[in-house]
C-alpha positions in Angstrom: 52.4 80.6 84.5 54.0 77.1 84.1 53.1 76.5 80.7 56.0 75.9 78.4 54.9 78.5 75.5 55.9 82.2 76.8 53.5 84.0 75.4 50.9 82.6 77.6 53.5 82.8 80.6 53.1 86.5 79.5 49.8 86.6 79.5 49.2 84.9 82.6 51.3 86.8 85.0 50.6 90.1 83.6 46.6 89.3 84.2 47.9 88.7 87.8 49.3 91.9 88.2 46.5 93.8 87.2 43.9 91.6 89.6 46.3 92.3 92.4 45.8 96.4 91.5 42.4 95.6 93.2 43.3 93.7 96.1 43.9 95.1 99.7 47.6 95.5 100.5 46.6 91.9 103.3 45.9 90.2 100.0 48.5 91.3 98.0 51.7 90.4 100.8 49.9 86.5 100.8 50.0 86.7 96.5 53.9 87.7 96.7 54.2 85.1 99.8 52.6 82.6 97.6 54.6 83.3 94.5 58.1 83.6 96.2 57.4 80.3 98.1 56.9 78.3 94.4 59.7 79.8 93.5 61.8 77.9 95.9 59.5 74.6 95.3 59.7 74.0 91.9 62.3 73.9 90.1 61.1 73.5 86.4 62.7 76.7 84.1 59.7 77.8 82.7 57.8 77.7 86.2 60.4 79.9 87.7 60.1 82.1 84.7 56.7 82.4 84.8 56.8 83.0 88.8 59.5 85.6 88.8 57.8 87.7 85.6 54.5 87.7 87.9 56.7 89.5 90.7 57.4 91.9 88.3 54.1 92.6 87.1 52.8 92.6 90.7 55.3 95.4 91.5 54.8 97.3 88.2 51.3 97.5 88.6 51.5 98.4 92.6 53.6 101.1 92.1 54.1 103.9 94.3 54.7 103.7 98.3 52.7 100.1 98.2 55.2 98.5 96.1 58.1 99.8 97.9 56.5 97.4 101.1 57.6 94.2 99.1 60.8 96.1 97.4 63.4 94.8 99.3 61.9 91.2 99.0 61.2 91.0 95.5 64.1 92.5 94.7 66.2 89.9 95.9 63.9 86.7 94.9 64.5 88.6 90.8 68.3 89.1 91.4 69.0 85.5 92.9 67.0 84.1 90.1 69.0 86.5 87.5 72.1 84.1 88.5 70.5 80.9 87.0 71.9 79.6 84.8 68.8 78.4 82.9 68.8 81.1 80.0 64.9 80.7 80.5 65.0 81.5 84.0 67.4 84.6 84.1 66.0 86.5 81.3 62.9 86.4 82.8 64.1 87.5 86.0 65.8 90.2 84.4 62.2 91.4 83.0 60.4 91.2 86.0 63.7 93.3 87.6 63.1 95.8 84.9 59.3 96.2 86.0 60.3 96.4 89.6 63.0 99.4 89.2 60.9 100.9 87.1 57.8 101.2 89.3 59.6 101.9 92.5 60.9 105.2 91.8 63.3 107.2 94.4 62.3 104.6 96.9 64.8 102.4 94.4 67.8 104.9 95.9 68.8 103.0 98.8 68.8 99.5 96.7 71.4 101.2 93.8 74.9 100.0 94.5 73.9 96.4 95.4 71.9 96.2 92.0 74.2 97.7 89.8 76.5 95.2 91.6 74.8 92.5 90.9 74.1 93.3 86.7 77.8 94.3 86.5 78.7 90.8 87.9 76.1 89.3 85.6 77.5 91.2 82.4 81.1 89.8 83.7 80.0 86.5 84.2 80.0 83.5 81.3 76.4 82.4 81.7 75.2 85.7 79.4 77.4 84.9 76.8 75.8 82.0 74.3 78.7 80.8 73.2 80.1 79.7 76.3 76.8 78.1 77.7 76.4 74.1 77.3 75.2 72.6 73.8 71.8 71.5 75.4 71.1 75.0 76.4 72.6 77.4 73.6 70.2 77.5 71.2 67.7 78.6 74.0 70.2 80.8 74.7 70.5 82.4 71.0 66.8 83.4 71.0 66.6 85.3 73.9 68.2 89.0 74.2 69.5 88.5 77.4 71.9 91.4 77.3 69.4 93.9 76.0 67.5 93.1 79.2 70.5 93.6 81.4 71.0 96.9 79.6 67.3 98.0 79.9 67.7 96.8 83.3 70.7 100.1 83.5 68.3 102.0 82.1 65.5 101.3 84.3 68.0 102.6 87.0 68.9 105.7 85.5 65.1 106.3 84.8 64.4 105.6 88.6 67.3 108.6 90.0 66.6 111.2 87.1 69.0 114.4 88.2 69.7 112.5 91.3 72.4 110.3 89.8 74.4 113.3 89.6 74.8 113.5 93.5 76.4 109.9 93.8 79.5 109.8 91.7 80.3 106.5 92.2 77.0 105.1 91.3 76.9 107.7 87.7 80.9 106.2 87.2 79.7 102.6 87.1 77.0 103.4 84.9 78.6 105.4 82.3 81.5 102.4 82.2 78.7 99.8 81.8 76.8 101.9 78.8 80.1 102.6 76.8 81.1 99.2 77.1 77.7 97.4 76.1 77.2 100.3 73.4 80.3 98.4 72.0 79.2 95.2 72.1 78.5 93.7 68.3 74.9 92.8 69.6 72.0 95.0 67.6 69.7 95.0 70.1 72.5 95.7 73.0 73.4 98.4 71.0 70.1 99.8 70.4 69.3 99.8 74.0 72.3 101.0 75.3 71.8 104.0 72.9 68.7 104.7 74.9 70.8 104.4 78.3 73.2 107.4 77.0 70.7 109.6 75.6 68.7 109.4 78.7 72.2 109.7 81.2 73.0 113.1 78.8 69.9 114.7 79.9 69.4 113.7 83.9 73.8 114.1 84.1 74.8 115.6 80.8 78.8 116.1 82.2 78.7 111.6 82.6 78.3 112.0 78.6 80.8 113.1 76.1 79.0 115.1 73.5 81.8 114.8 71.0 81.9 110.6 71.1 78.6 110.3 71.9 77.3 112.8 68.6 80.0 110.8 66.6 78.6 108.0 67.4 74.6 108.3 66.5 76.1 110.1 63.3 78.2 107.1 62.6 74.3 104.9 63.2 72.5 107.2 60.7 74.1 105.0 57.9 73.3 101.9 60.3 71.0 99.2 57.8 69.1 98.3 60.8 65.7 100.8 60.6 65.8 100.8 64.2 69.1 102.0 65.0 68.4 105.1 62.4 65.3 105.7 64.2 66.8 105.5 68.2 69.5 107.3 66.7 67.7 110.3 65.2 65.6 110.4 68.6 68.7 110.8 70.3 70.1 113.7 67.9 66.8 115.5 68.8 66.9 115.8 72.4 70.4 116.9 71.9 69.5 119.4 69.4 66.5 120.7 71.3 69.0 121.7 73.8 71.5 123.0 71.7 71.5 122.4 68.1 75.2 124.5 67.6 77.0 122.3 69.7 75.6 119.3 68.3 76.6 120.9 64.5 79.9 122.3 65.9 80.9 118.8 67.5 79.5 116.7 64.8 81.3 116.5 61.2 80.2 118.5 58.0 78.5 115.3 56.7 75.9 115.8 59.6 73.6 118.1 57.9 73.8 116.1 54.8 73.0 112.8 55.8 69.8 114.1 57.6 68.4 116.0 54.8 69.0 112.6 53.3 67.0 110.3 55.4 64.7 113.6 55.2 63.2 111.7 52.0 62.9 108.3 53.6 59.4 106.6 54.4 58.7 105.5 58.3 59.1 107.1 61.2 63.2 107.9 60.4 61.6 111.0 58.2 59.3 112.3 60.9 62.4 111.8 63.5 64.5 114.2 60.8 61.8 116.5 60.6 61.5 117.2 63.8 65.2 117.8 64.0 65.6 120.1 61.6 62.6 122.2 62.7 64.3 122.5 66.3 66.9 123.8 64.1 64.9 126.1 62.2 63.6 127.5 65.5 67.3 128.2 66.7 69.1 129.6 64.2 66.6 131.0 61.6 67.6 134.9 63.0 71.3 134.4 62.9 71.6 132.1 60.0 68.5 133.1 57.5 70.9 133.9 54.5 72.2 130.3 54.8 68.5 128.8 55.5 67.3 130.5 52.3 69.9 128.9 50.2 69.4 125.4 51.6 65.7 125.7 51.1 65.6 127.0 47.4 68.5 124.5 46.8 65.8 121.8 48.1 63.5 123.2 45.3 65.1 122.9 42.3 66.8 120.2 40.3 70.3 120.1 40.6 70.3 121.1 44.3 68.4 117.6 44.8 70.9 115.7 42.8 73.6 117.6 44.8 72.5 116.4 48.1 70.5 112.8 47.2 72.7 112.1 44.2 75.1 109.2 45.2 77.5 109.2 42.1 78.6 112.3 39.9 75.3 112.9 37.9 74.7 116.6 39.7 78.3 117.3 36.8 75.8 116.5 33.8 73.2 118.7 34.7 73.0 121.5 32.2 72.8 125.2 33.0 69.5 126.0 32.0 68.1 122.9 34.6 70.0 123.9 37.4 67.7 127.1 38.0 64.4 125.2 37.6 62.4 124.4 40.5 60.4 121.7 40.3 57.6 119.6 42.0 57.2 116.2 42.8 54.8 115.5 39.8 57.6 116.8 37.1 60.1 115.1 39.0 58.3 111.5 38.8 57.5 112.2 35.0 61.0 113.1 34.9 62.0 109.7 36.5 59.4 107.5 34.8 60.7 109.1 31.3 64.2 108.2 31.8 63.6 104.7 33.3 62.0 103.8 30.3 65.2 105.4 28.1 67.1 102.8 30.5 68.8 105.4 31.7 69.5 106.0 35.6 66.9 108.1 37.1 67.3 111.5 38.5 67.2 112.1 42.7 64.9 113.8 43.8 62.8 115.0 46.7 59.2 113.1 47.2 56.3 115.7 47.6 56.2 115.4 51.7 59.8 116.0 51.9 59.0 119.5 49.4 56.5 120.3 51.9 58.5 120.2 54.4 60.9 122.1 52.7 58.4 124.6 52.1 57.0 125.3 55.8 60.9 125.7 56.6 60.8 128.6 54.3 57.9 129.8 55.5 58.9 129.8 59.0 62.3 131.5 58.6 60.7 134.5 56.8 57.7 134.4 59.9 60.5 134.6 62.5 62.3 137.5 60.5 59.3 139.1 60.0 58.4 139.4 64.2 61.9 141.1 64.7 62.9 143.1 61.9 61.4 146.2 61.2 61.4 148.9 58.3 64.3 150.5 59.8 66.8 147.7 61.0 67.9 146.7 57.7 66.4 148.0 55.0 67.2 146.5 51.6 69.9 145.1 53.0 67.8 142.3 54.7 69.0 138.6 53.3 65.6 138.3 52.8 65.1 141.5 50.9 67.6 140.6 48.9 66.8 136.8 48.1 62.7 138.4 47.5 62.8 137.4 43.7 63.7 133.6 44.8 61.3 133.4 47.0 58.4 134.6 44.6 59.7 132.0 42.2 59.7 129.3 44.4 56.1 130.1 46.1 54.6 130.7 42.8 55.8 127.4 41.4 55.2 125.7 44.4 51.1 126.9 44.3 50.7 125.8 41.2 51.8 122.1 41.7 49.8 119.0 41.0 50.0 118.0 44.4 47.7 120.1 47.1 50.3 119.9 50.2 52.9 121.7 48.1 50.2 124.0 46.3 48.7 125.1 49.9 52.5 125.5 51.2 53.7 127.9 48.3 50.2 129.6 49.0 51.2 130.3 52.7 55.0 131.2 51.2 53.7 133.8 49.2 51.2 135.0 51.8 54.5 136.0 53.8 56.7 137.1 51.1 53.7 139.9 50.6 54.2 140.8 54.0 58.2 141.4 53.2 57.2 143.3 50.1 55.1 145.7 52.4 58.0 146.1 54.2 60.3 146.9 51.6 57.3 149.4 50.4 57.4 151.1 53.7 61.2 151.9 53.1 60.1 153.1 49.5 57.2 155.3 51.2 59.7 156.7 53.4 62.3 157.6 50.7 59.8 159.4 48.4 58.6 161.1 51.7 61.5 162.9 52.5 62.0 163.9 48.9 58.5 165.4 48.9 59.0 166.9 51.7 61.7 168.9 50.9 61.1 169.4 47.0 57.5 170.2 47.4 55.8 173.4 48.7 54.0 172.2 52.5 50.4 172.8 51.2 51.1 170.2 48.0 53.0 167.7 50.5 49.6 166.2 51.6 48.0 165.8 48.4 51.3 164.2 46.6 51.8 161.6 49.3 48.0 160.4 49.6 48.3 160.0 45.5 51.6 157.8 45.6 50.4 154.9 48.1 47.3 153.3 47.5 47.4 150.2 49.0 44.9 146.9 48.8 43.2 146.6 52.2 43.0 143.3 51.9 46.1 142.0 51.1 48.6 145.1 51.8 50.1 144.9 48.5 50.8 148.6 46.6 48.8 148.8 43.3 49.2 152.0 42.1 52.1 154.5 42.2 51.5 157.9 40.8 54.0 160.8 39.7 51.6 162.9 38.4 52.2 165.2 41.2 55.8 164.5 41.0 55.9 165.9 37.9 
């Protein structure tokens, strides 16, 4: 723990948490007595480092009612070792702080307003700030997020109260001015973490939060080049979507939609963060909205919807009339792309196969939710998807016979439903010829002419013969 690299400071004091995991509590109180009296003895920055970040570990690996024994202790030892002014020393001390809030849970309640105290007074103070540190010490300074800590550190608090913050108003006002004003501050990482502070304040106290800025905000990070401030961003649109996704639309600007069904086609774990957005807002609005949701997804499927939503210049003006209503898979599309790259001409947008897919369980799922709640007599032919059944056909038959097996399985499944919609609409027809029957044939033919008009496949439910020999 004295050793001047810090990955083997690290190493070394979290191996001395876990050991002290099996140690009676006797043991444990001499460890901490040891540790906190080196502390005081030596007075080298990367021993004090190394002895405060054992604390920590100690405590995070305790846990529970044994840890909160040596809370009040530790707790004190980390914060007076957070005022150093070695940069060594007080990020280190934050880290071990972090470890300790977060493994004392509500027994943490009692120690609130002299912590957050003490990490406002650090934010205020000029020994965080590496440009006002001494030349012998900045570059140490530079390569150590010291911020982020003190903002994981806020975090770590509101983690430790959960919906309990929202019965001390004082406590919830500090934090909320704290997060806004470090979610300001021009440091990425800061930034990233205080991110992570608001998202997790809107869910234990969602009136400290306001929606409108704070929506703003992660859609203002969604064009952010750092991959990580797309990614905490997206995470955070989730949780407020899988609330209530209309608030988060209605808040939010038009350009919300867009930009996620953009990073929709991007590689990493941005895409599945979008994907599971937009299925939260399949699940939610697929009854009210399934007119709308079957123009978005058959506008993912063909050409010129792509280059309408991925395009970045005016190409989508140049697309011809007989391309905009062609769907198309991946494989054409990467033909399409390699063919005109070689042409030296700019390639076309388009969707990569996972992102079709995906595109294709939406479908799917908006015709399975209609399909559980509307019945042969709620609305007929007048059904959005009644009516859109010929662009759905198209799209699942092109889609099963794609190159690529994800799509050619989805379109498979697409058309498996869309036979369950043409049953329904057969019902309605059944019905129709029914009451004609019924009242322009005699009762003893009525039988016999209505078993001859449906035959239906058993297996699939589709209608393969309709007669009018009767009829006639």
């Amino acid at each position: 723990m004295v050793d001047a690299d810090p990955s083997v400071r690290f190493v070394s004091a979290d191996s001395i948490g876990r050991l002290c995991c099996s140690l009676p509590d006797m043991e444990i109180s001499k460890e901490i007595k040891k540790l906190t009296d080196a502390v005081i003895a030596n007075r080298d920055p990367n021993s004090r480092a190394g002895f405060a970040l054992a604390l920590g570990s100690i405590m995070h690996y305790m846990g529970g009612m044994a840890a909160g024994l040596h809370l009040r202790n530790v707790l004190g030892l980390l914060l007076t070792l957070a005022n150093d002014p070695h940069p060594t020393v007080h990020f280190w001390a934050l880290e071990g702080l972090e470890k300790t809030i977060n493994s004392a849970g509500l027994a943490f309640s009692s120690h609130v307003p002299s912590c957050l105290g003490a990490i406002s007074g650090l934010i205020l103070s000029d020994g965080f700030d590496s440009a006002d540190v001494s030349s012998s010490l900045s570059n140490i300074a530079i390569d150590l997020p010291t911020l982020a800590s003190l903002v994981r550190c806020i975090d770590a608090i509101i983690n430790a109260l959960g919906p309990d913050l929202g019965t001390s108003k004082k406590s919830r006002t500090l934090i909320s001015t704290l997060v806004n004003q470090l979610e300001r501050d021009a440091d990425d990482i800061a930034s990233i973490e205080s991110l992570r502070c608001m998202q997790h304040l809107s869910l234990f106290v969602p009136e400290a939060v306001s929606i409108s800025y704070f929506t703003g905000r992660l859609e203002h990070n969604l064009d952010s080049g750092i991959p990580q401030v797309r990614l905490m961003s997206c995470e955070a649109i989730y949780e407020l979507v899988r609330k209530d996704v209309r608030i988060v639309f209605r808040t939010a600007t038009p350009s919300l939609s867009d930009k996620l069904w953009v990073l929709l086609n991007e590689f990493g774990q941005v895409s599945g963060s979008v994907e599971e957005i937009i299925r939260s807002w399949v699940e939610q609005t697929a009854l009210d909205d399934v007119g709308k949701w079957i123009k978005i997804c058959l506008l993912f499927l063909t050409r010129s919807g792509q280059q309408e939503i991925l395009a970045k210049d005016d190409t989508k003006d140049e697309v011809s009339g007989a391309e905009q209503s062609e769907f198309v898979d991946e494989a054409a599309a990467f033909s399409s792309q390699v063919a005109q790259s070689s042409e030296n001409e700019d390639p076309t947008p388009t969707l990569r196969w996972q992102a079709i897919s995906f595109v294709l369980t939406c479908l799917r799922r908006v015709v399975e939710l209609n399909l559980k709640v509307h019945t042969a007599e709620s609305e007929g032919q007048g059904d959005p998807i009644a009516t859109s059944v010929g662009d759905l056909i198209r799209a699942a038959f092109t889609a099963s016979t794609s190159t690529i097996t994800n799509i050619r399985l989805a379109g498979l499944n697409l058309l498996h439903d869309i036979i369950k919609v043409l049953l329904l609409l057969l019902s309605i027809l059944t019905s129709g010829i029914s009451g004609i029957c019924r009242s322009g044939f005699p009762r003893k033919h009525f039988t016999r002419t209505i078993s001859s008009t449906d035959s239906f496949c058993p297996d699939t439910g589709i209608c393969i013969r309709l007669t009018t020999r009767d009829c006639r």
